[in-house]
NUMI-314681 format. One line per 4 residues: number of its first residue (from 1); their letters; for each residue x, y, z of N, C-alpha, C. Coordinates in steps of 0.05 Angstrom, whole numbers. Atoms other than C-alpha are relative to their C-alpha. Layout:
NUM = a = X Y Z X Y Z X Y Z ~ ...
END
This chain:
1 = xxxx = 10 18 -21 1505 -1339 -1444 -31 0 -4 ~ 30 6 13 1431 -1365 -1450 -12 6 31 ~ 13 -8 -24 1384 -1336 -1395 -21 -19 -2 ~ 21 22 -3 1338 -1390 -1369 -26 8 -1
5 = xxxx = 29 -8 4 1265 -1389 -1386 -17 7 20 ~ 10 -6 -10 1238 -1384 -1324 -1 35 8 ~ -4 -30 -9 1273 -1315 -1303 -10 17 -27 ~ 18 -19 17 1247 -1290 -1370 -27 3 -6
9 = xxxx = 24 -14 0 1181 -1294 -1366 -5 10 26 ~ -14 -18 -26 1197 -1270 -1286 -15 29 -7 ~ 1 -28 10 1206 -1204 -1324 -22 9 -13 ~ 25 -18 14 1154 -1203 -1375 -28 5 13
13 = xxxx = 19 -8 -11 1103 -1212 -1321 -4 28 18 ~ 0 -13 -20 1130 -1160 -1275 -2 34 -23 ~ 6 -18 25 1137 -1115 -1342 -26 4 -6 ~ 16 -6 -1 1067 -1123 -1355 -20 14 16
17 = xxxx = 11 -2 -37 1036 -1117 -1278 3 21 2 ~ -6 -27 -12 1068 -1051 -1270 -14 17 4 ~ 18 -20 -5 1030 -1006 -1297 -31 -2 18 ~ 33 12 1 961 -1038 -1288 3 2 41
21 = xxxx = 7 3 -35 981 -1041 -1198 7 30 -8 ~ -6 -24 -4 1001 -967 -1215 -21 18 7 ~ 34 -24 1 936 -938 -1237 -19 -17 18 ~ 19 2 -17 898 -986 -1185 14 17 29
25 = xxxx = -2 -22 -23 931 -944 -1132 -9 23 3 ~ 16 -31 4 897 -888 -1163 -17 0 6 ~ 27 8 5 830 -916 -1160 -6 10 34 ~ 7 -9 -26 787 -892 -1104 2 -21 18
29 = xxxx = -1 23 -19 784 -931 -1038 -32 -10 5 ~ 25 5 -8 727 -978 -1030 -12 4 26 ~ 17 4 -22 712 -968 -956 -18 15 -3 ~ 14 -14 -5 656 -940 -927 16 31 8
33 = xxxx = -12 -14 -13 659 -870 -915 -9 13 31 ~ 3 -8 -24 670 -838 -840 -39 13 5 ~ 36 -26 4 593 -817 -806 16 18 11 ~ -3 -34 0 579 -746 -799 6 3 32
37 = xxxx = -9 -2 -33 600 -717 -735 -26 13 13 ~ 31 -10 -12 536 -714 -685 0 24 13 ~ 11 -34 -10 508 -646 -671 -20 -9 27 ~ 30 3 -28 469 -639 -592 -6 25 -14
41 = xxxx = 11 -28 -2 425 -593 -594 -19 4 18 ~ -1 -5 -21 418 -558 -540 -26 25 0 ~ 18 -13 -1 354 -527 -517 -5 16 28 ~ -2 -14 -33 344 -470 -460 -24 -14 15
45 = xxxx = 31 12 -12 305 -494 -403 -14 18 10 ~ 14 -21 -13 249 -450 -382 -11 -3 25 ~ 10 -1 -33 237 -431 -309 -25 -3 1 ~ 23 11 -4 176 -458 -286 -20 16 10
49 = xxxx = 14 -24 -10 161 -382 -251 15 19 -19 ~ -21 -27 -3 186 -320 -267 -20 25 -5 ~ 14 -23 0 162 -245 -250 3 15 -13 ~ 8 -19 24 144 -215 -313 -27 -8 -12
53 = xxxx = 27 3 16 87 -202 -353 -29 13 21 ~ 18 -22 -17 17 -175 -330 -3 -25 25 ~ 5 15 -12 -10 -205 -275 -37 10 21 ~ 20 -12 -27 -79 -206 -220 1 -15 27
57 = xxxx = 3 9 -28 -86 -220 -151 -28 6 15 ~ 25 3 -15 -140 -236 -99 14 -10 36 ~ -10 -4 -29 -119 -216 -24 -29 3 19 ~ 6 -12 -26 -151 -224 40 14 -1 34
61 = xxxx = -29 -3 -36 -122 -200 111 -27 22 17 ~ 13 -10 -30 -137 -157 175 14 16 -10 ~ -8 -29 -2 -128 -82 179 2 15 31 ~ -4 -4 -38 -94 -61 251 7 36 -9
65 = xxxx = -7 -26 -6 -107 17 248 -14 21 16 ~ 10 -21 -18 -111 82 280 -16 30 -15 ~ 11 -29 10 -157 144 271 0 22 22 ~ -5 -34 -24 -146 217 299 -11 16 -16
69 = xxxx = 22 -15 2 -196 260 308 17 27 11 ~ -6 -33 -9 -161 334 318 -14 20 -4 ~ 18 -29 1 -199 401 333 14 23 17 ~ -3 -31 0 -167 465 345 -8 22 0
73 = xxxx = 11 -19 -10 -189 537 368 -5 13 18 ~ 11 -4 -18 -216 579 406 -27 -4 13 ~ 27 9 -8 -278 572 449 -17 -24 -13 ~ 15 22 4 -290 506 431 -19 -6 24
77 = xxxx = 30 5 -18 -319 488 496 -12 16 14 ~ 14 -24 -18 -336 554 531 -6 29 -28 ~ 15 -16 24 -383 597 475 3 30 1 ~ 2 -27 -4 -372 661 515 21 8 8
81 = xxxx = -22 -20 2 -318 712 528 3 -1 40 ~ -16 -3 -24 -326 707 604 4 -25 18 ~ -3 17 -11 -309 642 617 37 4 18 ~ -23 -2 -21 -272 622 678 30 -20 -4
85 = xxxx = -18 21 3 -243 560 668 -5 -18 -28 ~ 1 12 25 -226 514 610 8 -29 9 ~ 2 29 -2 -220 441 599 21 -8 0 ~ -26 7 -3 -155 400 615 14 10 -37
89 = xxxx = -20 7 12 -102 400 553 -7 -22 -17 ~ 14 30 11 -147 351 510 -12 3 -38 ~ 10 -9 19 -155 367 438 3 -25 -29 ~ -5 11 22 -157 306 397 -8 -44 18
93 = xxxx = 16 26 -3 -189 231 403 18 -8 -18 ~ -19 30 12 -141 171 384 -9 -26 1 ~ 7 25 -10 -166 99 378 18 -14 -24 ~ -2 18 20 -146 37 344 -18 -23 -13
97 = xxxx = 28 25 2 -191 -6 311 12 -23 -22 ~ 1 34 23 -194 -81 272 -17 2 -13 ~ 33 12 16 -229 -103 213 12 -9 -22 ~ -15 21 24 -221 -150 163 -1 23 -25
101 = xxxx = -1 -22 35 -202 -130 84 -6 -17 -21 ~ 1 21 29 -211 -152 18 19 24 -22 ~ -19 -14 13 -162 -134 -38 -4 -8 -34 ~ -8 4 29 -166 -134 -120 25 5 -9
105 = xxxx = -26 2 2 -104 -130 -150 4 3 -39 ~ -6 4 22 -78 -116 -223 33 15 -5 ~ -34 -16 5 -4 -103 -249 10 -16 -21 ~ -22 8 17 58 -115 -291 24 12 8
109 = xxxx = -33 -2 -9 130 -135 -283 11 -8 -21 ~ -23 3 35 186 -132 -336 22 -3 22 ~ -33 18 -19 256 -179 -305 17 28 -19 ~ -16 -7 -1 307 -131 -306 30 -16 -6
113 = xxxx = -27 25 9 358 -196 -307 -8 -20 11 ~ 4 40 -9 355 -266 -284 -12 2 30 ~ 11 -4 -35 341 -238 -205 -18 29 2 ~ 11 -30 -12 319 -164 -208 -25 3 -18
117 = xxxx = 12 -4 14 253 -156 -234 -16 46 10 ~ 7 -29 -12 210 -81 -226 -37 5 -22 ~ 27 1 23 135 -66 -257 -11 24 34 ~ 15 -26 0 74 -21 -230 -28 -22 14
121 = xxxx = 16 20 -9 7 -61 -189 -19 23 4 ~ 24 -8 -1 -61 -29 -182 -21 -12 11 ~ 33 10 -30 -113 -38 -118 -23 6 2 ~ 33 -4 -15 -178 -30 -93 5 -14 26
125 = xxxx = 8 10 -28 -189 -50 -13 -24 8 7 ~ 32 -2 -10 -251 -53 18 8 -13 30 ~ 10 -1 -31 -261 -46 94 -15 9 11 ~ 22 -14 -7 -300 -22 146 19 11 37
129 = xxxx = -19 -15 -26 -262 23 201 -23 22 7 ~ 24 -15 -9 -313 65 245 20 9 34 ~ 2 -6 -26 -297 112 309 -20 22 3 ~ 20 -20 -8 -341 154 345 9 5 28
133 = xxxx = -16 1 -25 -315 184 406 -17 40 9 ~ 9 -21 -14 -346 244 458 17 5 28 ~ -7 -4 -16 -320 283 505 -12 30 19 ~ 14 -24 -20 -356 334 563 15 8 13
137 = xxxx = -20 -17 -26 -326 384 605 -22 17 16 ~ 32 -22 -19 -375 425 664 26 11 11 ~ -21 -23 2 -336 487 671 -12 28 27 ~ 18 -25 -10 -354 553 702 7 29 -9
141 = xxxx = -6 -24 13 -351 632 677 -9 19 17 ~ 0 -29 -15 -358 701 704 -15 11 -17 ~ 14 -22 23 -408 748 680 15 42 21 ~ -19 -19 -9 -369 813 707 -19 28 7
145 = xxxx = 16 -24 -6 -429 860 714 -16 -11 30 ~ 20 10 -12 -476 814 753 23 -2 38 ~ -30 -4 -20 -397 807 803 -3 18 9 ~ 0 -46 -13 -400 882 814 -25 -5 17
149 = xxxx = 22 -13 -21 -465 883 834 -8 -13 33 ~ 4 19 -30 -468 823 882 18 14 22 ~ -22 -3 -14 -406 852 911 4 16 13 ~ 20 -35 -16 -435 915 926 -16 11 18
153 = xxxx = 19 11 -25 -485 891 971 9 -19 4 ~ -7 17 -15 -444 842 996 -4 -27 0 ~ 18 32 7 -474 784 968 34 -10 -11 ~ -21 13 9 -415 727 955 -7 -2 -35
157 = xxxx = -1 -5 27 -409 725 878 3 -34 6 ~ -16 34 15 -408 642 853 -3 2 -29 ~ 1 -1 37 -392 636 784 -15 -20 -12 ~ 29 16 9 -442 606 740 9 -28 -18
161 = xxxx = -10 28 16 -436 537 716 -10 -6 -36 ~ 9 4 28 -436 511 642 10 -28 -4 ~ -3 27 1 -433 453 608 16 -5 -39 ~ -3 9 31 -396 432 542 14 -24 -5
165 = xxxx = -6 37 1 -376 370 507 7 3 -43 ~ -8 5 30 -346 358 435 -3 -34 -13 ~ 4 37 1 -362 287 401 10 11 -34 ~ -5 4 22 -332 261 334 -11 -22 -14
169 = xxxx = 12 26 10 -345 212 282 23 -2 -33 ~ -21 -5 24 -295 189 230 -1 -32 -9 ~ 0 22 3 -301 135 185 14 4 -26 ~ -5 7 24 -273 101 127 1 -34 -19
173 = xxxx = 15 22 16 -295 45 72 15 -13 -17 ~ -16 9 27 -243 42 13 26 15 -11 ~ -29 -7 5 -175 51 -10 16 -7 -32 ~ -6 4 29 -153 55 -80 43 16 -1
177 = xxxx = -31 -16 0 -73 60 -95 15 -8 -28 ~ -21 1 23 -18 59 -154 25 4 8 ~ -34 10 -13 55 27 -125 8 -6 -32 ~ -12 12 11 109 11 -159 7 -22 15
181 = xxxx = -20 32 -4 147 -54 -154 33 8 1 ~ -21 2 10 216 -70 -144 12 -23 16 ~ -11 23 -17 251 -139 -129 13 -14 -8 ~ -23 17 6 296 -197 -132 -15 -24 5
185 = xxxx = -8 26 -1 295 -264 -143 21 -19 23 ~ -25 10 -10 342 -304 -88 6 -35 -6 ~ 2 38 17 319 -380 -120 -27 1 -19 ~ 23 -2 12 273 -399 -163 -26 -8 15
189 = xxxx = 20 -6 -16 202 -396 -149 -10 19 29 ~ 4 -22 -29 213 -344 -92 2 22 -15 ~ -14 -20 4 209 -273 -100 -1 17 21 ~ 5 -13 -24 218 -219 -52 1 32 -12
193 = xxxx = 1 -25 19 201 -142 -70 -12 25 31 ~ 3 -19 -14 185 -70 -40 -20 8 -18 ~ 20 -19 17 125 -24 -63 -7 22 12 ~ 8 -32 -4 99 42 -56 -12 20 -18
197 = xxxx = 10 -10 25 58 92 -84 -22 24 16 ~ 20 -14 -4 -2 148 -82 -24 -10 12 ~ 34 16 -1 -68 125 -54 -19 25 1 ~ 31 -16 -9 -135 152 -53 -19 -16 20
201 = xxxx = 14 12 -32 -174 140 21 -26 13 -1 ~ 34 -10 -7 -249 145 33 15 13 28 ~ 5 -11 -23 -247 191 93 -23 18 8 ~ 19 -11 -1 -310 213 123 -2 9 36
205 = xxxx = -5 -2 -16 -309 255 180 -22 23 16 ~ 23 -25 -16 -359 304 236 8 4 23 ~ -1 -15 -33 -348 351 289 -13 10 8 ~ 9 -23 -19 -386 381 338 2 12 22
209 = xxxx = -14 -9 -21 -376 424 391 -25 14 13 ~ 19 -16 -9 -430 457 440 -2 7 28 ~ 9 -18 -38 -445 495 518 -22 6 -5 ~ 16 -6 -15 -487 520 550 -2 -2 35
213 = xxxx = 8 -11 -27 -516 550 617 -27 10 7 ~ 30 -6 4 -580 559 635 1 27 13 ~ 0 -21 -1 -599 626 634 19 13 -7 ~ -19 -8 7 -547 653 601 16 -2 -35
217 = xxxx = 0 14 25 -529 625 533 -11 -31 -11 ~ -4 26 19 -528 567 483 7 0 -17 ~ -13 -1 31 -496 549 419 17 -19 2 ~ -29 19 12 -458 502 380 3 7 -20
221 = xxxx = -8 1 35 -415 492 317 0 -22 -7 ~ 1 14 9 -412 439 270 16 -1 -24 ~ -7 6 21 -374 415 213 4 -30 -9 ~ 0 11 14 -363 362 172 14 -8 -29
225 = xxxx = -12 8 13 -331 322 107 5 -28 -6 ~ 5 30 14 -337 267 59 15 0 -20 ~ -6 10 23 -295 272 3 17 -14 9 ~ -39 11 -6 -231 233 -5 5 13 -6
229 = xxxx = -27 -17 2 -164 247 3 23 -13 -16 ~ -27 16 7 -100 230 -19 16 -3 21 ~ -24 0 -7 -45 206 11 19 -23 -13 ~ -13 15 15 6 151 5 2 -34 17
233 = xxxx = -8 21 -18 23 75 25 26 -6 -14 ~ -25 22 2 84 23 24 -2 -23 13 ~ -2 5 -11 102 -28 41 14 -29 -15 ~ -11 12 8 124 -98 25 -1 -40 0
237 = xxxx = 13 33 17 118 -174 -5 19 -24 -14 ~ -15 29 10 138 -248 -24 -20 -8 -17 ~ 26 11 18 104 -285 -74 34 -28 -3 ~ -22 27 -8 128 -363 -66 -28 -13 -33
241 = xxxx = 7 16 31 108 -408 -141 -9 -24 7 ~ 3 29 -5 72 -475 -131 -11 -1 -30 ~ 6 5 32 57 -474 -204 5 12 -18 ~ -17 -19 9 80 -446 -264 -8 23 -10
245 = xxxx = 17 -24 -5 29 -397 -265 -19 22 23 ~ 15 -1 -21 2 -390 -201 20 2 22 ~ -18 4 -34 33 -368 -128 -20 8 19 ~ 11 -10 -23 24 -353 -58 8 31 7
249 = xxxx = -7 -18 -5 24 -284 -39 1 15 27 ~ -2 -14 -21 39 -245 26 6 35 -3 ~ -8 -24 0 39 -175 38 -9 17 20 ~ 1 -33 -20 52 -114 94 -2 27 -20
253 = xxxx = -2 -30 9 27 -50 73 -14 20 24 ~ 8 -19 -22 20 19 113 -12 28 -11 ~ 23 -23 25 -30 74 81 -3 23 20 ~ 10 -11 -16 -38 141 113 -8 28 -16
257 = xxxx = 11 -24 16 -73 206 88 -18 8 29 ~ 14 -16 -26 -111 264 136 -5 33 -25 ~ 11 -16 12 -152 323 114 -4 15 26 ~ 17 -20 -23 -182 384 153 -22 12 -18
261 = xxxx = 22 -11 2 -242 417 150 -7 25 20 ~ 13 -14 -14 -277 471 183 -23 -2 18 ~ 25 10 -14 -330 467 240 -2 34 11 ~ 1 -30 3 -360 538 244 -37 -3 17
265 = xxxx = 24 -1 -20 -420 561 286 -35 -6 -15 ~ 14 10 3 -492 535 285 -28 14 12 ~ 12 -24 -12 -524 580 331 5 13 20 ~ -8 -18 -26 -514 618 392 -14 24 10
269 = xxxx = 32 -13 -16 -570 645 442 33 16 22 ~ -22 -20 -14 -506 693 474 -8 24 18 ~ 6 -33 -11 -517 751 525 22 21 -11 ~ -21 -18 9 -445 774 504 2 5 -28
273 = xxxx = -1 1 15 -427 796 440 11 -9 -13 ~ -14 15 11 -377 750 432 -19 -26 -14 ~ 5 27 15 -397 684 372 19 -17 12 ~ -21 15 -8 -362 627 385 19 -3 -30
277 = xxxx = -29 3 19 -302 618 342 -4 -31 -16 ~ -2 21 12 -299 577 287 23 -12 2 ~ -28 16 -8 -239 525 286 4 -10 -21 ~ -3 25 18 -208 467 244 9 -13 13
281 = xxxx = 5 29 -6 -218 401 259 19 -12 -20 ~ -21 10 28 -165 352 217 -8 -40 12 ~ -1 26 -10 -179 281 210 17 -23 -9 ~ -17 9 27 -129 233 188 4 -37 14
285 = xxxx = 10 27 -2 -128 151 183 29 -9 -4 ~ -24 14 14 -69 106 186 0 -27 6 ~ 5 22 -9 -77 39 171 34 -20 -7 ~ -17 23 -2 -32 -27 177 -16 -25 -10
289 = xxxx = 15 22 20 -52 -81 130 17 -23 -1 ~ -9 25 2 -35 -148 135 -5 -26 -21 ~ 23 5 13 -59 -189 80 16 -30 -19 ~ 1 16 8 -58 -256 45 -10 -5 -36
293 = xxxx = 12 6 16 -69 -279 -26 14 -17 -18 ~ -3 16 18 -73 -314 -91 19 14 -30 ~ -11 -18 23 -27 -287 -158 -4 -19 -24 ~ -3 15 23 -40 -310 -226 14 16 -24
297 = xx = 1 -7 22 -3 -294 -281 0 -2 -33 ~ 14 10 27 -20 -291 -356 30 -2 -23
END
């Protein structure tokens, strides 16, 4: 049978074609290829405050405190051995006094975590706190020979009058201390913290004490003391951020330190053989600081 011409060349084309669509299936694909897959990148944001690093401050406030003047002994106000009477139950001068402050300021805080930070601050204050305070007593004493004799002839005996009086003077100028820190974060730009620490207090302090009777004696004692002392304060603080270097600062602190000294005799015009007794005097300062300022840190 004769196969028609068309179906044979049909074949020879599809015979040829074959391979040639074979190996274009091999061939790479023209599209474009896929883009790359976009990367964010992601950058931390930095707090606009935060309590670390060194820092200084510049405080001023009011100082609401008290000074006590204590003196102990014997014959503070009666010089001689035959006194009659003594002075009420009174051995110590209390006042309170006001006066503005001024405050330097230097420290460092290292953040413990995102809220708790803790560091170390270093003061100077400058004030001016002053008491001076006196007190007289008019007494009377027995001389026990001069008794006999009046008494002997019948004469009324009155006991002989005297006069004494003790005055203080206690002041102080400057206050130097070394707190620690310790505090939290509760948002940003706020912080809230506790401190405490050693201080060193100007305390400058004078006693005197003196009688007399005419005809009969005179004498006082005296002492005195200027160095500083130590003691300690606390107390406690906010610091609010209006910039990212710069805040507002508030702070309560409470400072107290006390010394004694000696106030020992000065002279004494005595008929008896008794001196008057030396004592100790103790003077001690406690102030209340209220105080305002500026914080910058570097």
């Amino acid at each position: 049978m004769k196969i028609p011409r068309r179906i044979t060349r049909a074949f020879v084309c599809i015979s040829v074609l074959s391979p040639v669509m074979a190996r274009g299936a091999d061939l790479p694909s023209r599209l474009p290829p896929p883009p790359p897959p976009v990367l964010e990148l992601v950058v931390p944001v930095e707090k606009a405050w935060a309590p670390s690093g060194f820092f200084a401050s510049v405080f001023a406030g009011a100082g609401f405190n008290g000074l006590d003047d204590r003196f102990v002994g014997k014959n503070v106000y009666c010089l001689d051995q035959y006194c009659d009477s003594q002075p009420p139950s009174y051995d110590h001068f209390k006042v309170s006094t006001k006066t503005l402050s001024a405050t330097l300021e230097a420290g460092f805080d290292v953040q413990v975590d995102s809220s708790i930070f803790a560091g170390v601050a270093l003061d100077a204050s400058f004030y001016d706190h002053q008491s001076q305070n006196a007190y007289v007593y008019n007494g009377a004493f027995t001389d026990p020979g001069v008794k006999a004799a009046q008494i002997a002839v019948q004469i009324p005996y009155v006991p002989q009058p005297y006069r004494s009086a003790v005055s203080t003077s206690l002041t102080s100028n400057w206050l130097v201390s070394a707190r620690a820190r310790l505090g939290f974060s509760p948002v940003d730009d706020l912080d809230l913290y506790v401190t405490g620490g050693p201080a060193l207090v100007d305390v400058s302090a004078t006693t005197t004490a003196s009688a007399s009777s005419v005809g009969y004696y005179s004498g006082a004692l005296s002492g005195s003391s200027k160095t500083p002392v130590f003691g300690y304060v606390y107390g406690v603080g906010i610091d609010y951020a209006f910039a990212k270097r710069w805040s507002f600062a508030l702070e309560y602190l409470r400072a107290t330190a006390s010394k004694s000294y000696a106030v020992t005799k000065q002279y004494c015009n005595c008929m008896s053989p008794t001196d008057p007794a030396p004592f100790s005097a103790n003077a001690k300062v406690s102030f209340n600081f209220l105080r305002a300022g500026i914080r910058y840190r570097f």
